[in-house]
C-alpha positions in Angstrom: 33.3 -12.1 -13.5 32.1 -10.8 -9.8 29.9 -7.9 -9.9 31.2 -4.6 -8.1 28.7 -2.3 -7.3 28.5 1.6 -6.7 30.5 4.4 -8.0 33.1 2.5 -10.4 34.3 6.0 -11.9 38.6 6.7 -12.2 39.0 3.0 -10.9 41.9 1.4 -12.7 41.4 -2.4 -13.9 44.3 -3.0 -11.2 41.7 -1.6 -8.3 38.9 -3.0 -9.9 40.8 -7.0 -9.9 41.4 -6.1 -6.0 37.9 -5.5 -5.3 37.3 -8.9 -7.3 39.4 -10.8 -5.7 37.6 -10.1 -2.2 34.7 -12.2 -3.7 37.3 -15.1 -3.0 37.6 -14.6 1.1 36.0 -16.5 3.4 35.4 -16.3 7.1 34.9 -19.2 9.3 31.1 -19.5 10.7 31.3 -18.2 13.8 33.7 -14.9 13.6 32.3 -11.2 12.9 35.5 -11.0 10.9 39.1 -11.6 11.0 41.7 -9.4 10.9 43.5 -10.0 7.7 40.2 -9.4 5.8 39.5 -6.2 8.1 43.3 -5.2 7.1 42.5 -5.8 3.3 39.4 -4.3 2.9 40.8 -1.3 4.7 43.9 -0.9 2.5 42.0 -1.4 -0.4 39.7 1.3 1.0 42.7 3.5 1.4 44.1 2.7 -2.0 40.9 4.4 -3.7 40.3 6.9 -1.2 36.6 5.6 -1.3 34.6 4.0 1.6 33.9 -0.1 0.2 31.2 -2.4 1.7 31.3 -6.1 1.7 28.1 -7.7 2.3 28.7 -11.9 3.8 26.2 -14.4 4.6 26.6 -16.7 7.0 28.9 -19.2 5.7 31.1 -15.9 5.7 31.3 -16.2 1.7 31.3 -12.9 0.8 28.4 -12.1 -1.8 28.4 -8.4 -2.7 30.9 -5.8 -2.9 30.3 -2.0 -3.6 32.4 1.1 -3.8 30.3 3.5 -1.9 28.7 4.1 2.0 26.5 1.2 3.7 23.6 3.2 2.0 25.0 3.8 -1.7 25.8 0.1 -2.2 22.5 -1.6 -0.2 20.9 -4.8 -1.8 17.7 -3.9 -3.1 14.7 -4.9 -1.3 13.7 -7.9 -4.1 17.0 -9.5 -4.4 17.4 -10.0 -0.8 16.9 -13.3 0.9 13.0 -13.9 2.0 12.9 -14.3 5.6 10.2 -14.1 8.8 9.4 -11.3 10.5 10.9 -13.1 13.7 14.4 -13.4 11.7 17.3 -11.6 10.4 18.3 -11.8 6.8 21.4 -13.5 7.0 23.4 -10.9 5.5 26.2 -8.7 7.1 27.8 -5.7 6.0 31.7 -5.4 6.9 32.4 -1.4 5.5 35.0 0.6 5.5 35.1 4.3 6.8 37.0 7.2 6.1 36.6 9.4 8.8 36.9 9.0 12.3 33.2 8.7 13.8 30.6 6.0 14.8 28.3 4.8 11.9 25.9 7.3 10.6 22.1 7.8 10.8 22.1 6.8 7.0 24.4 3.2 7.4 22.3 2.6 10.4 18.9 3.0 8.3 20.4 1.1 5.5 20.9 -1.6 8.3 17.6 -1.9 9.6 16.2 -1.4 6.2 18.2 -4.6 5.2 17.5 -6.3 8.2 21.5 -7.2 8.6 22.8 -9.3 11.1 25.5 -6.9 11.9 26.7 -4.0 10.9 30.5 -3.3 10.9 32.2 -0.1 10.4 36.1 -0.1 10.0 37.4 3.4 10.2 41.0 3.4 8.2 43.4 5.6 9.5 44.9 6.6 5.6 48.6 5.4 6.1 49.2 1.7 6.7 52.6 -0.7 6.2 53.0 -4.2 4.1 54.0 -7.3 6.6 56.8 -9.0 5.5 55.7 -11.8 3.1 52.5 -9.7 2.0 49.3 -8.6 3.7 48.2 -4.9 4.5 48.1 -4.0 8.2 48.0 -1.1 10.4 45.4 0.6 8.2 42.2 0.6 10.7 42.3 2.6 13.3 39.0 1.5 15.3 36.1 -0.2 14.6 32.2 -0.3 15.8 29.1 -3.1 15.9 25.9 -2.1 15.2 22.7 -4.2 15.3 19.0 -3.9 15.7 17.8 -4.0 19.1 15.7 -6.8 19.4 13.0 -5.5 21.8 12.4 -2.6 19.6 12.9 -3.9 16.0 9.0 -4.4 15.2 7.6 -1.4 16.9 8.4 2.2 16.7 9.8 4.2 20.1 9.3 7.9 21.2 11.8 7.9 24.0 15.0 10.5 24.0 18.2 8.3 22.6 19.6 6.5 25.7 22.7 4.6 26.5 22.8 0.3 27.4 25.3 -2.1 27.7 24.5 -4.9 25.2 24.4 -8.6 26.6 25.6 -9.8 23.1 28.7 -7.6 23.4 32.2 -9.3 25.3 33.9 -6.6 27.7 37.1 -8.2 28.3 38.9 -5.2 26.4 37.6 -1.7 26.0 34.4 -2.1 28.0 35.0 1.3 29.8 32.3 2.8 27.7 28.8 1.2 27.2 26.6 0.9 23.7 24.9 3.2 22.6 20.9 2.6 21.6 20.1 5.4 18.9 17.1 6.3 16.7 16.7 7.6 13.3 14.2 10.3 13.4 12.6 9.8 10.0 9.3 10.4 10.3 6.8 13.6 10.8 5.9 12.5 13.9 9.6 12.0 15.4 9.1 8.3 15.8 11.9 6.1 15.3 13.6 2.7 14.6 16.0 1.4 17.6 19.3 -0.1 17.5 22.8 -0.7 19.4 26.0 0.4 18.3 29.1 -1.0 20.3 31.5 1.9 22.1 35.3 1.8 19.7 36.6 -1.5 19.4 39.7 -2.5 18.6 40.1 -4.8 15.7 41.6 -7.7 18.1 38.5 -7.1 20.6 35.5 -7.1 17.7 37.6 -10.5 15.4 37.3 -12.4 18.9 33.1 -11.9 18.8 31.5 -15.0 18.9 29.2 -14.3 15.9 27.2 -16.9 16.0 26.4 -16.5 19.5 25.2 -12.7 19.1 23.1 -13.5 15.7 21.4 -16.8 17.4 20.6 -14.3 20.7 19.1 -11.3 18.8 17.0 -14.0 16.9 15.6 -15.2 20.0 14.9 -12.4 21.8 12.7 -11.5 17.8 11.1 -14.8 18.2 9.9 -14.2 21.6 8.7 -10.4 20.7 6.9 -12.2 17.4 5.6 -14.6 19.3 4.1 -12.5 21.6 2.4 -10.1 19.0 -1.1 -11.3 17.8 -0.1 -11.3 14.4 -3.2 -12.7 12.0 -1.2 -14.2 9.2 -5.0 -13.9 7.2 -5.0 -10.0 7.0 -2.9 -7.8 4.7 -1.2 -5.6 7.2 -1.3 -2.3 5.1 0.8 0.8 5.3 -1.1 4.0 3.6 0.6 6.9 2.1 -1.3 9.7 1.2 0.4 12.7 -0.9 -0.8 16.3 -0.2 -0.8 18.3 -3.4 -2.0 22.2 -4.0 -5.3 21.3 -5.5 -6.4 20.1 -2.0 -7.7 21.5 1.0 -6.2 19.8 4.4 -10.2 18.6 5.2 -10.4 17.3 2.1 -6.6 15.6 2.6 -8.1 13.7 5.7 -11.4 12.7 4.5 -9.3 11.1 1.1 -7.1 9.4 3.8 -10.3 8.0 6.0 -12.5 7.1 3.1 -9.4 5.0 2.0 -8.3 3.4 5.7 -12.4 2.3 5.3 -11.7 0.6 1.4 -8.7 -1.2 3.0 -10.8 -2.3 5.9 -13.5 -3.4 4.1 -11.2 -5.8 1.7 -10.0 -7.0 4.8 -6.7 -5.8 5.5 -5.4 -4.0 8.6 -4.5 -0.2 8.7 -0.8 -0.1 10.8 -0.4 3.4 9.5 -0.8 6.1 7.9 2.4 7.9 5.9 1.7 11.2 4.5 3.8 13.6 2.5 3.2 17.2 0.7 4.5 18.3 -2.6 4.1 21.1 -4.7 3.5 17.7 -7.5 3.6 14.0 -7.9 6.4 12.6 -8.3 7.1 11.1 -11.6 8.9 8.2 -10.9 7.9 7.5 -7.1 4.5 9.8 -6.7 6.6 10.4 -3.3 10.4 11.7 -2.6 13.5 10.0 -2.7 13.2 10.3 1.1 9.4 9.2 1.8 10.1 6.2 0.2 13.3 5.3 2.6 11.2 5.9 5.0 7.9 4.3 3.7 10.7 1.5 3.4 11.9 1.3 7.1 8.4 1.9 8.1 7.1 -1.7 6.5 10.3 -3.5 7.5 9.9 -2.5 11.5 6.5 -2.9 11.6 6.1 -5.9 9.3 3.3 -4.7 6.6 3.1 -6.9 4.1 1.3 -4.4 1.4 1.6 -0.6 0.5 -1.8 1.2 -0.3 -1.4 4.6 -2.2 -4.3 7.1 -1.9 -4.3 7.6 -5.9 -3.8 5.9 -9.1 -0.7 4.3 -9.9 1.0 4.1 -13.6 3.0 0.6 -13.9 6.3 2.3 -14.0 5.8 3.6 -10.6 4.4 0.3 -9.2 7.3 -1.3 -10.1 9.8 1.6 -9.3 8.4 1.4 -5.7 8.4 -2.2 -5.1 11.8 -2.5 -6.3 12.7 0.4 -3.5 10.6 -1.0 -0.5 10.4 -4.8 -1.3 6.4 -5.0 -0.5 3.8 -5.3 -2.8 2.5 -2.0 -4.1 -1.3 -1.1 -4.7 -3.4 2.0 -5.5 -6.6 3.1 -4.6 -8.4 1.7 -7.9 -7.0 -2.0 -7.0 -8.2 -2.0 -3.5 -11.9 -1.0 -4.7 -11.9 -3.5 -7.4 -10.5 -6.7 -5.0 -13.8 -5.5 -3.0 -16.3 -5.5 -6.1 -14.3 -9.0 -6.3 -15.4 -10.0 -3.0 -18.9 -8.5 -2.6 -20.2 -9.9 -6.3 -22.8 -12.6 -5.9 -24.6 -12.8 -9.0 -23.3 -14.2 -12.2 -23.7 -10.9 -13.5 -21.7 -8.9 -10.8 -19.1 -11.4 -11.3 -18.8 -10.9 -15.3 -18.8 -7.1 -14.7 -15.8 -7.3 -12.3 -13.8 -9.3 -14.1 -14.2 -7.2 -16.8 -12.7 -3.9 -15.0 -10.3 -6.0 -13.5 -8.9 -7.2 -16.9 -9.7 -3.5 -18.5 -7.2 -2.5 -15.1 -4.5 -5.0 -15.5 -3.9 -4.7 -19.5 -2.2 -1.7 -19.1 0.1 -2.8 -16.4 1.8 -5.8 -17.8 4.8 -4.0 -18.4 5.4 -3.9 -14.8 5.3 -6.8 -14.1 9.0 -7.5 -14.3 11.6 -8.9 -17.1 10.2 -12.7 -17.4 7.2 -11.1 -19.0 9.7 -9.5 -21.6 11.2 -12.9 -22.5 10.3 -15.1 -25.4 7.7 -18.2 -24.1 9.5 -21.3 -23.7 7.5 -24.2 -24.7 5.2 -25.7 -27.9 3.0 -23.1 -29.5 4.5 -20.4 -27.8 7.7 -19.6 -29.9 6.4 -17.4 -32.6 8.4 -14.9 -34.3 9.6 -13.0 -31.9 6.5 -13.7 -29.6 7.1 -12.7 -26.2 5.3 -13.9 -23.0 4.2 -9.8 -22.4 2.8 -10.0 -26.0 1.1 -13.6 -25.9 -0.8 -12.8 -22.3 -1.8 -9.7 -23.5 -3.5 -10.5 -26.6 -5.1 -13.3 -24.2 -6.4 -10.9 -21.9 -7.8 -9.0 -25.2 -9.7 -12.0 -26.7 -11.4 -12.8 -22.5 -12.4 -9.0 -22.9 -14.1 -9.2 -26.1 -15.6 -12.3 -24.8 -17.0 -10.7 -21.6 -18.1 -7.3 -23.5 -20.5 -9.2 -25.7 -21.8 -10.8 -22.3 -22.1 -7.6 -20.7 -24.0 -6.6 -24.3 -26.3 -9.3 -23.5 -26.9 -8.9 -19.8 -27.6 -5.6 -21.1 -30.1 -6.6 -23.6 -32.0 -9.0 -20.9 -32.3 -5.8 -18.3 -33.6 -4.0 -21.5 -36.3 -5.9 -22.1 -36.7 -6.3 -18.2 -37.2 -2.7 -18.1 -40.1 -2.1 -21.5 -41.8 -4.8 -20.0 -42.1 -2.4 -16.4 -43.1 0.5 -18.7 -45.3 -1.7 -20.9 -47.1 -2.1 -17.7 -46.7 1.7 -17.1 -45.5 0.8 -12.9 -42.9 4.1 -12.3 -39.7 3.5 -11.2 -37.3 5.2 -8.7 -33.9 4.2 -8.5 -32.1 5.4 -5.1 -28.7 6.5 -5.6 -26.0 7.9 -3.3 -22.7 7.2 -2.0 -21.5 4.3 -0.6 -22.6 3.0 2.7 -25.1 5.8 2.6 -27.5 3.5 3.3 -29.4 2.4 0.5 -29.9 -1.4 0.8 -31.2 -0.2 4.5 -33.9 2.0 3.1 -34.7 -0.5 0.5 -35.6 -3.2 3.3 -37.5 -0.7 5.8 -39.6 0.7 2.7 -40.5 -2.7 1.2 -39.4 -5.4 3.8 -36.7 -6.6 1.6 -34.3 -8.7 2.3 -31.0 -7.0 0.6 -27.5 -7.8 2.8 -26.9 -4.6 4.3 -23.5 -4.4 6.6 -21.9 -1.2 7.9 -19.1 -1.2 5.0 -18.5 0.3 1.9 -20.0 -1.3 -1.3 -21.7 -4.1 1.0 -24.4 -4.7 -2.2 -23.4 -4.8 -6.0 -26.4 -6.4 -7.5 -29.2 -4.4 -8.3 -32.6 -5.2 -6.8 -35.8 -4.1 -7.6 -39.1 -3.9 -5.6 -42.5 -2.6 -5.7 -43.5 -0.4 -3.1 -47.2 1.5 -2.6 -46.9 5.4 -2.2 -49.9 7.6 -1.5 -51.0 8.9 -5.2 -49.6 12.6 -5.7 -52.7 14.2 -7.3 -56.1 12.8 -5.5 -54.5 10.9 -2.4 -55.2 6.8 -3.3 -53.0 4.7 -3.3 -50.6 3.7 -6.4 -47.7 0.9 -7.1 -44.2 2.1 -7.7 -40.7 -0.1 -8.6 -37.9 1.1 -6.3 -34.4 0.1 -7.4 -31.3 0.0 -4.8 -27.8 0.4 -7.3 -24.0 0.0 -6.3 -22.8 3.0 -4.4 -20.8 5.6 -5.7 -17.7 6.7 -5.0 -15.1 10.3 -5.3 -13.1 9.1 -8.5 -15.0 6.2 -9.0 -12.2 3.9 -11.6 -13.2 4.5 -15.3 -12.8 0.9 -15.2 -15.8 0.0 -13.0 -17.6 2.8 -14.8 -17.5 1.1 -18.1 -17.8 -2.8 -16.7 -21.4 -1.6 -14.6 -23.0 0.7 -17.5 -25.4 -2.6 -17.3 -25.9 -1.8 -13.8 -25.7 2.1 -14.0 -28.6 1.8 -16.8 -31.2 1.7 -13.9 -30.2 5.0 -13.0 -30.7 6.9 -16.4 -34.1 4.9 -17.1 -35.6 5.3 -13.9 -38.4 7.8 -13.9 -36.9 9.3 -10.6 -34.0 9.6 -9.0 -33.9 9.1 -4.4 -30.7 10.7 -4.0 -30.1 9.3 -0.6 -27.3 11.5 2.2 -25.3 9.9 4.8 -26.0 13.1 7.1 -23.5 11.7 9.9 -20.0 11.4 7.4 -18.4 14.6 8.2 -17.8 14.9 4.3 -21.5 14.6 3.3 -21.1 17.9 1.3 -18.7 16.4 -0.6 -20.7 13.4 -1.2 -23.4 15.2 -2.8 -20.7 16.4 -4.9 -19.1 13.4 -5.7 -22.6 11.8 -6.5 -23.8 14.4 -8.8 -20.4 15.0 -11.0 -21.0 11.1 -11.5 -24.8 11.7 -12.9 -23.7 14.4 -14.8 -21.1 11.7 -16.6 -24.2 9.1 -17.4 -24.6 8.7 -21.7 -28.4 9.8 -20.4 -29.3 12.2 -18.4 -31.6 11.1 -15.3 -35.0 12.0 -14.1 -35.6 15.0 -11.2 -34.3 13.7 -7.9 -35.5 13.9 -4.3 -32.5 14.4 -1.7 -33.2 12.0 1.6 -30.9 12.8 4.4 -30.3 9.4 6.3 -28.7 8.2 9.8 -30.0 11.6 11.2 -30.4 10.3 14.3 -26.6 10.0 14.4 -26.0 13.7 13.5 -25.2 16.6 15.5 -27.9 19.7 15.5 -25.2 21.9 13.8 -25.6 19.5 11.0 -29.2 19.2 10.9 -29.4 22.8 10.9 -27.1 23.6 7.5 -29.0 20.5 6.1 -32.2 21.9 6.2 -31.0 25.6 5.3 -28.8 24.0 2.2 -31.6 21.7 1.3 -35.3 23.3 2.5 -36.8 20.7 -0.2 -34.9 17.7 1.0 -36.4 14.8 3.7 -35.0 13.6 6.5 -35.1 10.2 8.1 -33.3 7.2 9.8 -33.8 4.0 7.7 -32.4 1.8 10.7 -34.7 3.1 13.4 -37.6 3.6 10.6 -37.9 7.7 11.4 -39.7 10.1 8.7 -40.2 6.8 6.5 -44.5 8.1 6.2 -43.2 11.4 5.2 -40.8 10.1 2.6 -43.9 8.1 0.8 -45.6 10.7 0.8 -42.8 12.8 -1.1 -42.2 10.0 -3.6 -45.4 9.8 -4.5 -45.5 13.2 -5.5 -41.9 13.5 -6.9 -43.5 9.9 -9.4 -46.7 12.2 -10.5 -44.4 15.2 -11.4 -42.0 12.8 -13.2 -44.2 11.3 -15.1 -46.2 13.9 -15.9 -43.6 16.9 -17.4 
């Protein structure tokens, strides 16, 4: 039996069979419509008092059919057809109107959400007559054409609504009155999506359309506007949204959205925008409103991102609510920093420790990850009582945990014994600590002549390296040999996930002697840095030796800066790893900060 969608409620089985039956009408290939299908959906339209939607594809076999407005009765984003961002979907919408009026803001966004070939809107006039030997008639009174605009359907215009005659539109009746090119003012910012809606057409003038000649010109003109965007297929073109609730401050709003446009960045995707919205609280189903995510929605379609990148953690439930609402792959901020540990992991040990968070991340989340994982498996060894496919992958991803915690044991073990054979050898140790991209791996190569990767991005190093560095001796002035350890960057909210996975790593922290808690001075939000940096010490299973604070990159700071620096901080030093500034001064304070460490 055909599927009728929408608001089914007081329809008898009579209306119902009607609605049916229109799965049964077919257009030929190169008309909009015809009239007696115009005439039947209209009196069928009358008969329930209720606006219906046929949705066609371009055979003309109709494929859908709801009870409800253009936006009521859309195809969700996953079931429709997958298509290029130089193409249309394929898919019309012929619906029916009660009221006497061009198509609303809301059909119009549907539209462009669906990426329709046309849009039709049939406005029935509530009285019609039977012809003689069956078929309803006289029951629409006018009709209008909407379509995208093709030189406006892939980027977003500011200009005032304005009026022009469309070239795919035949004047020969009722051409008195030119189409009108609208916008739907969605956003904060007033921008806005563009299409063309035809003047009132008779239902004569709009069944003579030459449909195939007005979907084969908008594609065109799309295929010329693609073609002329640089569009690097290689990058994930990435839409942030970033939800403003109570417990923060607008600064600390915009440094959350920054830090995150630099995560998304560094993993090597491209920022086309940034979506924000304020609430009061998260939303539980969609973290954002019914209306964000319309727009979040139409915002992806027009401007063809390919990935949606949320500036907090996501629960399954709404990863898959969302994606089934926009039709682009959803990410949070967790998934983003763990495809970079992914990326930046070079030893065998890095590798084994992000694999581990990202199987301790994706556990959870199986559920989401649609009905085939709820179905029983379907092949030998797989058909156990009542085994599903969600159960057998998740007890496999259990037994590769287990597996790579007793690794992680061992690596563990090994930098163990790495570190009582250092203090078998009594050499102190400093491990320098601090946010990422603070600058740590730079420091490490100026002090020691190292040759760590360094790169102006966050979490460029993962791997930690030790070297031994000679610092002036804090009590009589000689000389003495110290270990200097650079460690993964931290992070605000660093993912319990990675937490856990690099305790192996993190370990060089708590048995370090010394802590070089090192301050990118220039980041507007080093304040919050030092924060961020210290609540995560203060989660460490041991607590870590004194610390000295290092201001770095002070050479790109503004005096204002410098000057609450040095009042906040009196004790702290100051330098520019890159151009090798204060560096004399900092040995000196190491070797100072070693002989008080070592001797309370």
């Amino acid at each position: 039996m055909e599927t009728i969608f929408g608001n089914l409620q007081g329809l008898k089985s009579s209306q119902l069979k009607q609605l049916q039956r229109l799965y049964h009408q077919r257009i030929p290939g190169d008309r909009i419509t015809t009239l007696e299908f115009s005439q039947r959906l209209a009196a069928i339209s009358t008969e329930l008092n209720q606006p219906v939607c046929t949705y066609l594809n371009r055979r003309g076999q109709v494929i859908r059919v709801g009870v409800g407005t253009p936006r009521q009765t859309q195809i969700p984003p996953l079931e429709l057809p997958r298509y290029g961002a130089e193409r249309l979907s394929g898919i019309r919408c012929i619906a029916t109107h009660l009221k006497s009026e061009p198509p609303n803001e809301a059909a119009l966004t549907s539209m462009a959400l669906q990426r329709l070939d046309v849009l039709v809107m049939l406005n029935v006039t509530g009285t019609g007559f039977q012809r003689r030997g069956g078929g309803a008639t006289g029951y629409v009174k006018e009709a209008y054409l909407a379509h995208l605009a093709p030189q406006d359907a892939r980027a977003f215009i500011t200009s005032p609504a304005m009026r022009t005659a469309s070239p795919y539109l035949s004047s020969s009746e009722g051409g008195d009155e030119e189409p009108k090119r609208s916008q739907s003012n969605l956003t904060p910012a007033n921008w806005s999506a563009s299409w063309s809606i035809s003047p009132a057409l008779s239902l004569d003038l709009l069944a003579k359309q030459d449909f195939i000649e007005l979907v084969e010109g908008l594609e065109e003109e799309f295929r010329r506007e693609y073609v002329a965007q640089d569009v690097d297929t290689d990058h994930d073109r990435v839409l942030i949204v970033g939800v403003m609730t109570d417990d923060l401050t607008t600064q600390q709003f915009h440094d959350t959205l920054e830090e995150l446009g630099r995560l998304v960045d560094t993993a090597g995707g491209e920022v086309l925008q940034n979506m924000r919205q304020k609430r009061s609280r998260i939303h539980p189903q969609t973290v954002v409103g019914e209306g964000k995510v319309q727009e979040i929605a139409l915002t992806a379609q027009t401007l063809g991102a390919n990935l949606i990148v949320f500036d907090r953690d996501l629960s399954p439930a709404q990863i898959r609510n969302l994606e089934s609402q926009i039709g682009v792959r959803v990410v949070d901020r967790t998934e983003v920093i763990l495809d970079i540990f992914a990326q930046r992991a070079q030893s065998r040990a890095g590798k084994l420790q992000v694999e581990l968070a990202q199987l301790e991340y994706m556990l959870p989340r199986l559920t989401g990850r649609g009905q085939a994982m709820s179905r029983q498996g379907g092949g030998i060894g797989t058909r156990g009582p009542g085994e599903t496919k969600l159960e057998t992958e998740r007890r496999a991803i259990q037994r590769r945990i287990a597996r790579l915690q007793q690794e992680v044991n061992q690596l563990q073990a090994h930098r163990e014994r790495l570190r009582q054979r250092r203090q078998h050898q009594e050499v102190p140790s400093i491990a320098i600590v601090g946010y990422t991209n603070a600058g740590k791996s730079t420091l490490l190569n100026a002090l020691t002549n190292a040759e760590v990767y360094t790169a102006d991005q966050l979490f460029a190093t993962l791997d930690p390296t030790t070297r031994r560095l000679v610092v002036p001796d804090g009590m009589d002035g000689d000389t003495q040999e110290i270990l200097v350890t650079d460690t993964v960057g931290f992070i605000h909210e660093l993912p319990a996930s990675l937490m856990d996975a690099f305790r192996a790593t993190l370990e060089e922290v708590t048995e370090a002697d010394a802590l070089l808690h090192l301050v990118d001075l220039s980041h507007p939000a080093w304040l919050s840095h030092i924060r961020s940096v210290r609540d995560i010490l203060a989660q460490m299973p041991v607590t870590p030796g004194p610390a000295l604070v290092v201001f770095n990159k002070i050479d790109q700071a503004d005096s204002e800066t410098l000057a609450l620096a040095r009042e906040e901080f009196p004790l702290a030093v100051f330098i520019s790893a890159s151009n090798r500034l204060g560096l004399e001064t900092l040995r000196q304070r190491l070797g100072q900060l070693v002989q008080y460490a070592t001797s309370s």
